[in-house]
C-alpha positions as CSV (number, residue, x, y, z in Angstrom):
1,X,18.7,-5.1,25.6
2,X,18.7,-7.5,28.6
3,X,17.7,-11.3,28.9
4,X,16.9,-13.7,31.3
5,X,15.7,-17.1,31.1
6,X,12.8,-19.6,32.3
7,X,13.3,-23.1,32.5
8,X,10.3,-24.4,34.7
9,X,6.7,-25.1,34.5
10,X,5.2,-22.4,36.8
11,X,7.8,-20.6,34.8
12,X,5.4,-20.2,31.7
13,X,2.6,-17.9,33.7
14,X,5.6,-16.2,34.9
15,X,6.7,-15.2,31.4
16,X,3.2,-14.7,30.1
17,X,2.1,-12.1,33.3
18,X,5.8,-10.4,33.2
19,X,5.0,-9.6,29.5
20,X,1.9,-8.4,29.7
21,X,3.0,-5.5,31.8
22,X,5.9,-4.8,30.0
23,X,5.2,-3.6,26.3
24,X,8.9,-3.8,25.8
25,X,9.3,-7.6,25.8
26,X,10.0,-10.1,23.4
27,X,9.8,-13.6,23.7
28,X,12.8,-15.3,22.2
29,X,13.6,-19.5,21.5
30,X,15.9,-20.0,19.2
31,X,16.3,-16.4,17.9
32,X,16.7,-17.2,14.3
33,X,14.3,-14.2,13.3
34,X,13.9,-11.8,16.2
35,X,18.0,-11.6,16.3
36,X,18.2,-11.0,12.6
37,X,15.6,-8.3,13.4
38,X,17.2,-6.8,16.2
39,X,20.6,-6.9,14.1
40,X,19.2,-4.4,11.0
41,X,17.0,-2.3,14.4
42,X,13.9,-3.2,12.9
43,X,13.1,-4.6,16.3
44,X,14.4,-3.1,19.6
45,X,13.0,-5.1,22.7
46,X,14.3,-3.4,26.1
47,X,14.6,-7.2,27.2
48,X,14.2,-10.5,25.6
49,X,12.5,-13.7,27.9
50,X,14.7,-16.6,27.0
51,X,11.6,-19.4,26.5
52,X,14.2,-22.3,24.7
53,X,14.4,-24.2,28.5
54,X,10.6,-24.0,29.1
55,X,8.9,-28.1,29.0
56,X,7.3,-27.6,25.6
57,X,9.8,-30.1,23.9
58,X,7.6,-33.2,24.0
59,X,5.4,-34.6,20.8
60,X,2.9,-36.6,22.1
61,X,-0.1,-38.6,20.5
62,X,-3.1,-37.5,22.1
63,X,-6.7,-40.0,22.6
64,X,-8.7,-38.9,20.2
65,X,-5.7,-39.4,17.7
66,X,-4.5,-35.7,17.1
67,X,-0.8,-35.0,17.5
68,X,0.5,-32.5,20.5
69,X,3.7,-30.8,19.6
70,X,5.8,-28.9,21.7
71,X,6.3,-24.9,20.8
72,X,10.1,-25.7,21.3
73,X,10.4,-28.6,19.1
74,X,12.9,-27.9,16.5
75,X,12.2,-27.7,12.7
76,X,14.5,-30.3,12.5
77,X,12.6,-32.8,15.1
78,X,9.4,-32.2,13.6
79,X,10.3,-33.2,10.3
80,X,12.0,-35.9,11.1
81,X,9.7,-37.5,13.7
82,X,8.5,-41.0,12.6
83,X,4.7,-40.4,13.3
84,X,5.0,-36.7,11.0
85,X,6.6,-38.4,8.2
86,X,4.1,-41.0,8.5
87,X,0.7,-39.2,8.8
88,X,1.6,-35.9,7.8
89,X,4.1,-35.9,5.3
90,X,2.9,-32.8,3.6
91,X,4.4,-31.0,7.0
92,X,7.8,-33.2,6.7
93,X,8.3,-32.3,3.0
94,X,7.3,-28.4,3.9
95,X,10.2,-28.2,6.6
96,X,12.7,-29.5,5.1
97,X,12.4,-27.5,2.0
98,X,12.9,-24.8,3.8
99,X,16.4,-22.7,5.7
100,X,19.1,-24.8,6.1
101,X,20.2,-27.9,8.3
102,X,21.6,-25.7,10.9
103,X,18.6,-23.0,10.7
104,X,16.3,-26.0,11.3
105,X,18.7,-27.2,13.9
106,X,18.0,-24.2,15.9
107,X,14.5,-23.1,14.9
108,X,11.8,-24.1,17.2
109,X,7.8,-25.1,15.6
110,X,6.7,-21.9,17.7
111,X,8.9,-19.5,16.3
112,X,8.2,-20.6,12.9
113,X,4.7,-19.9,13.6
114,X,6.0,-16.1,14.4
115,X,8.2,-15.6,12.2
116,X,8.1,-12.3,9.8
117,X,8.2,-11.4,6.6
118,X,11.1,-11.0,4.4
119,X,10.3,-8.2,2.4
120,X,13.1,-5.7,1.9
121,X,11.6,-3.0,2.4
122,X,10.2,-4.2,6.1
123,X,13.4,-4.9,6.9
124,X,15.0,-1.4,6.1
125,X,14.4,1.0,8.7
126,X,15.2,3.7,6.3
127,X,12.6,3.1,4.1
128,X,9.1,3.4,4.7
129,X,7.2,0.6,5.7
130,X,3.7,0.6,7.3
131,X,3.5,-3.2,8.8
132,X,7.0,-1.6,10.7
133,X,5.9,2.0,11.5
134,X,2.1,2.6,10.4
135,X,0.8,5.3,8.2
136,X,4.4,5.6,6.9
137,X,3.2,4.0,3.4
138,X,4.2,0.6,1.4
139,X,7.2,0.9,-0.6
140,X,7.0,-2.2,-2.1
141,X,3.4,-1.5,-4.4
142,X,5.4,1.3,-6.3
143,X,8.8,-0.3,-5.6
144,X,10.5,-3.5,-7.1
145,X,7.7,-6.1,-5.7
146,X,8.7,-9.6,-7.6
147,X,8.8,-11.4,-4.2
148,X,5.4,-10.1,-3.0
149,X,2.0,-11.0,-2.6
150,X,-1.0,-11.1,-5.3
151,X,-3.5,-12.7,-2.4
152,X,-5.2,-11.2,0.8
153,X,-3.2,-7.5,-0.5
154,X,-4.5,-4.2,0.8
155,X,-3.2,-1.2,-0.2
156,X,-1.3,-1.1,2.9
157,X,0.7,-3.7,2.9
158,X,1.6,-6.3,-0.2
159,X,4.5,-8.3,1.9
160,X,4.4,-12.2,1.5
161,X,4.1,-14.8,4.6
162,X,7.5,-16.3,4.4
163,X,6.5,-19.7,6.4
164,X,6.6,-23.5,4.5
165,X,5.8,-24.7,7.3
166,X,2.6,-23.5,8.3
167,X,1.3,-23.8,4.8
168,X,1.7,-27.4,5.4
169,X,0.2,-27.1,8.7
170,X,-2.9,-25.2,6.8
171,X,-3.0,-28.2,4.4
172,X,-2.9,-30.6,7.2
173,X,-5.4,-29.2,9.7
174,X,-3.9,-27.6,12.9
175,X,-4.8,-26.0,16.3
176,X,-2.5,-23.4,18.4
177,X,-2.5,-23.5,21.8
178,X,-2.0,-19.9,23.7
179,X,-1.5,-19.4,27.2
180,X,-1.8,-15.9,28.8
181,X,-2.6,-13.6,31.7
182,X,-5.7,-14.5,31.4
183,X,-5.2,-18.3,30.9
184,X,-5.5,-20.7,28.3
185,X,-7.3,-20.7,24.3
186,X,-7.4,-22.3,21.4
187,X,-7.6,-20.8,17.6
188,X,-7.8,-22.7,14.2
189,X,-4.5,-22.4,12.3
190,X,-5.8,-21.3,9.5
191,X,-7.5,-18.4,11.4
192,X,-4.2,-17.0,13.5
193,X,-2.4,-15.0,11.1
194,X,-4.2,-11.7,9.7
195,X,-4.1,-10.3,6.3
196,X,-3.1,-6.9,6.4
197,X,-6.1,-4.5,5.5
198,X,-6.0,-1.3,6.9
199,X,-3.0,-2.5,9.9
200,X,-1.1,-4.5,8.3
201,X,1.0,-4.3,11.8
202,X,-1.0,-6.3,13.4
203,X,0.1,-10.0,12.4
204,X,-1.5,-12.3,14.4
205,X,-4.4,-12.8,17.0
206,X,-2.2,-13.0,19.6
207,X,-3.2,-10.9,23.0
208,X,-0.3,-9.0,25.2
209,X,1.9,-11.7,26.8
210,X,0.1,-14.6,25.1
211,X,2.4,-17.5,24.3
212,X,2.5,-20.5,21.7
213,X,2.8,-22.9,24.3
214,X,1.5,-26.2,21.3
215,X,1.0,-27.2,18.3
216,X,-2.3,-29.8,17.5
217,X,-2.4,-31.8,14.0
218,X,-5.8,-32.8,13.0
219,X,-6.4,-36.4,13.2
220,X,-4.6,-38.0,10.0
221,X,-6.5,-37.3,6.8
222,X,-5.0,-40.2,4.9
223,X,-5.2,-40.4,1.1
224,X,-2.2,-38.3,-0.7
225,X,-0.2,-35.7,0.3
226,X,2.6,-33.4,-0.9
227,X,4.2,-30.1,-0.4
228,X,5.9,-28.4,-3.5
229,X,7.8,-25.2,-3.2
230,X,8.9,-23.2,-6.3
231,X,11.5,-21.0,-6.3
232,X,14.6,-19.4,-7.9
233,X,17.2,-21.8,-6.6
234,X,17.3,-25.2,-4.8
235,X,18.2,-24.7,-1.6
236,X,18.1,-22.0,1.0
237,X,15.7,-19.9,-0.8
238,X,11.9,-18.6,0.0
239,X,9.0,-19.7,-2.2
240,X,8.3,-17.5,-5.1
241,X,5.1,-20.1,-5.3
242,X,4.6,-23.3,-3.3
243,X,1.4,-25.3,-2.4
244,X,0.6,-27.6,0.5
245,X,-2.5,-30.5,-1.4
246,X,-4.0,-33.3,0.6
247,X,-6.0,-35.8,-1.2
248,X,-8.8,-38.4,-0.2
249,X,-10.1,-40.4,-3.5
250,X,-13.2,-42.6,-3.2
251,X,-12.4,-44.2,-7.2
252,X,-11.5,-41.8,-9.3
253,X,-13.2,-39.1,-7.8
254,X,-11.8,-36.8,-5.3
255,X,-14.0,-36.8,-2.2
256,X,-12.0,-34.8,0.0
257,X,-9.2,-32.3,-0.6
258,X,-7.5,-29.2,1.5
259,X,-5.2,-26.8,-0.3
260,X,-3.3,-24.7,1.1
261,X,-0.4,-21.7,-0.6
262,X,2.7,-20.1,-0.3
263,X,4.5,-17.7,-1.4
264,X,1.9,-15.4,-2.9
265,X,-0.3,-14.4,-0.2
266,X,0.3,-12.3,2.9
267,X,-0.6,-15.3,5.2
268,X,-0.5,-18.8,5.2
269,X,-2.9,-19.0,2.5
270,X,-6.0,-21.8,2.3
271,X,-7.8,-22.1,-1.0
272,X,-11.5,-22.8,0.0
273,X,-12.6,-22.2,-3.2
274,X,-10.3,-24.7,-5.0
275,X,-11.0,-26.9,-2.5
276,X,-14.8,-26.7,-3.5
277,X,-14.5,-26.7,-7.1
278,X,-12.5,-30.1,-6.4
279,X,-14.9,-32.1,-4.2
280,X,-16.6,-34.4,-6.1
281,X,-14.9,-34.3,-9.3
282,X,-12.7,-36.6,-11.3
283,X,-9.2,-36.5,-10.2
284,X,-7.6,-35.2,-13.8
285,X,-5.6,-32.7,-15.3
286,X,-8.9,-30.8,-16.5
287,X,-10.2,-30.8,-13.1
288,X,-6.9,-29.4,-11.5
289,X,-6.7,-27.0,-14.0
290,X,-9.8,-25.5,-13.4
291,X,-9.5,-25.6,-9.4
292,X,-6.0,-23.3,-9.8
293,X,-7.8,-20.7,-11.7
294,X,-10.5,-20.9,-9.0
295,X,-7.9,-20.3,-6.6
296,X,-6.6,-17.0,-8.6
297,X,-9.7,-15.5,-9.4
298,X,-9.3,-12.5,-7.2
299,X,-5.5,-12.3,-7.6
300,X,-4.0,-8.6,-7.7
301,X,-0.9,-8.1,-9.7
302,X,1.7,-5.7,-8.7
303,X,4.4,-4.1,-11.7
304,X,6.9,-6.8,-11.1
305,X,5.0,-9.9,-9.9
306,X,2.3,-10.7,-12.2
307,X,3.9,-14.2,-12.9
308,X,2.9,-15.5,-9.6
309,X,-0.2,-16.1,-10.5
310,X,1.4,-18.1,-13.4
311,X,3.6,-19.8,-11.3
312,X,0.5,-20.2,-8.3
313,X,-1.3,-21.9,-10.7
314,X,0.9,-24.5,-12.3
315,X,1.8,-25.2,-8.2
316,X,-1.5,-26.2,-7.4
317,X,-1.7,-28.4,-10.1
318,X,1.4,-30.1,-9.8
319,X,0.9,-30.4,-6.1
320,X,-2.7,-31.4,-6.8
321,X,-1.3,-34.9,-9.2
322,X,1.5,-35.8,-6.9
323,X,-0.9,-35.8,-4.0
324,X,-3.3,-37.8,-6.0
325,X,-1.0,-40.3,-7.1
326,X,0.1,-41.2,-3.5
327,X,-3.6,-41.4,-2.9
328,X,-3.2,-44.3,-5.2
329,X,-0.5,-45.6,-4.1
């Protein structure tokens, strides 16, 4: 596996048209998945473009109010910036329940975007694994599945989204910018990662030698926000459930709401129907009750996993009354 690196501007077309022609590429930032990949040979690029010098470092406030991060902003920037915790808390509190100080250190908002699942199986080459090697078969739906998903499933693939994150950024309403060969596009956030149906390999709309060159935040939503991650230790561990609530109240009603979940679906997962069953409604324990089975109606439980949807639910409510409450300040 060789490297080299890009530090300029024209340097970005340069690594998007290299690509392109070369299947065997893989972008790399700050490595913390692709290197963990390439250590258990799940993922053998011939050679690696080193992105982490490229200007896409900057967070920026753009006129019509939206925020403009960098694809090489650190986890650890992002979360910390003063106009983030402000206006977007729910993406604060999502980062920093997630990895460790030095993982966030190191990892960059673009590779986060990227990263892959963490399902054991995936990440064994000796076992078979069709989001690795197609038509091989899913271990995990006959296999021990606790960790996996009981949303967007297929019976090709049942492996969970690891990302905080971007569940945040779900919640909070976000744009990525790509650049490629072909120039430059936008896609909703929501809309980037795929669920896995029949090719569960393919991850993400992202076209050869396309790169995450930003991230854009919807303008603020204001109201209440909160990210709540549940899981089987404190710190350093994935969600087993986690939800991502924003909350506009005009009384006591809610008349705007995005949810978005983690942990038990094979993408960053947004629950529309919650979110309808909310609008409109009195902002109480009855009415978040009901929007959480709403949001597991079409659930799927697996042998070892049916607790999820347990679990899913009491997240969306808790998430959905600690949102509301910092709605009213």
């Amino acid at each position: 596996m060789r490297a080299f690196e890009l530090e300029s501007v024209e340097a970005i077309d340069q690594a998007v048209s290299h690509r392109r022609v070369h299947d065997g590429e893989a972008f790399i930032a700050g490595g913390t998945t692709l290197l963990d990949l390439v250590k258990l040979d799940v993922m053998q690029p011939e050679k690696v473009v080193d992105v982490s010098r490229l200007p896409l470092k900057r967070i920026e406030t753009l006129e019509d109010g939206r925020l403009k991060i960098g694809a090489l902003v650190s986890n650890t920037e992002l979360a910390k910036h003063e106009i983030v915790m402000r206006d977007y808390p729910v993406i604060s509190e999502a980062l920093l329940s997630g990895a460790s100080t030095g993982l966030r250190n190191m990892a960059s908002t673009g590779g986060n975007v990227m990263q892959r699942t963490r399902c054991p199986y995936f990440r064994d080459p000796n076992m078979p694994c069709n989001k690795r090697e197609p038509g091989t078969g899913c271990s995990a739906i006959d296999g021990i599945n606790r960790n996996h998903a009981v949303l967007g499933t297929s019976e090709q693939c049942i492996a969970t989204h690891p990302s905080d994150m971007c569940v945040g950024m779900v919640a909070a309403g976000a744009t990525l910018v790509l650049e490629g060969p072909d120039g430059q596009r936008e896609v909703a956030f929501e809309d980037y990662h795929l669920l896995p149906g029949d090719s569960p390999e393919r991850e993400h709309d992202l076209k050869p030698g396309e790169l995450i060159t930003h991230v854009i935040l919807d303008t603020p939503r204001g109201g209440g926000q909160h990210y709540l991650k549940l899981r089987d230790r404190a710190s350093y561990e994935f969600a087993l459930a986690s939800c991502a609530a924003v909350v506009t109240l005009d009384g006591d009603n809610i008349s705007d709401v995005r949810l978005a979940l983690g942990g038990v679906a094979t993408k960053p997962w947004r629950a529309d129907a919650a979110e309808a069953a909310l609008k409109g409604q009195p902002a109480t324990q009855e009415s978040f009750e009901h929007a959480a089975e709403t949001a597991f109606a079409d659930a799927v439980a697996y042998s070892h996993n049916g607790f999820k949807i347990t679990l899913g639910k009491q997240a969306i409510v808790r998430a959905l009354r600690d949102a509301t409450a910092a709605a009213r300040g």
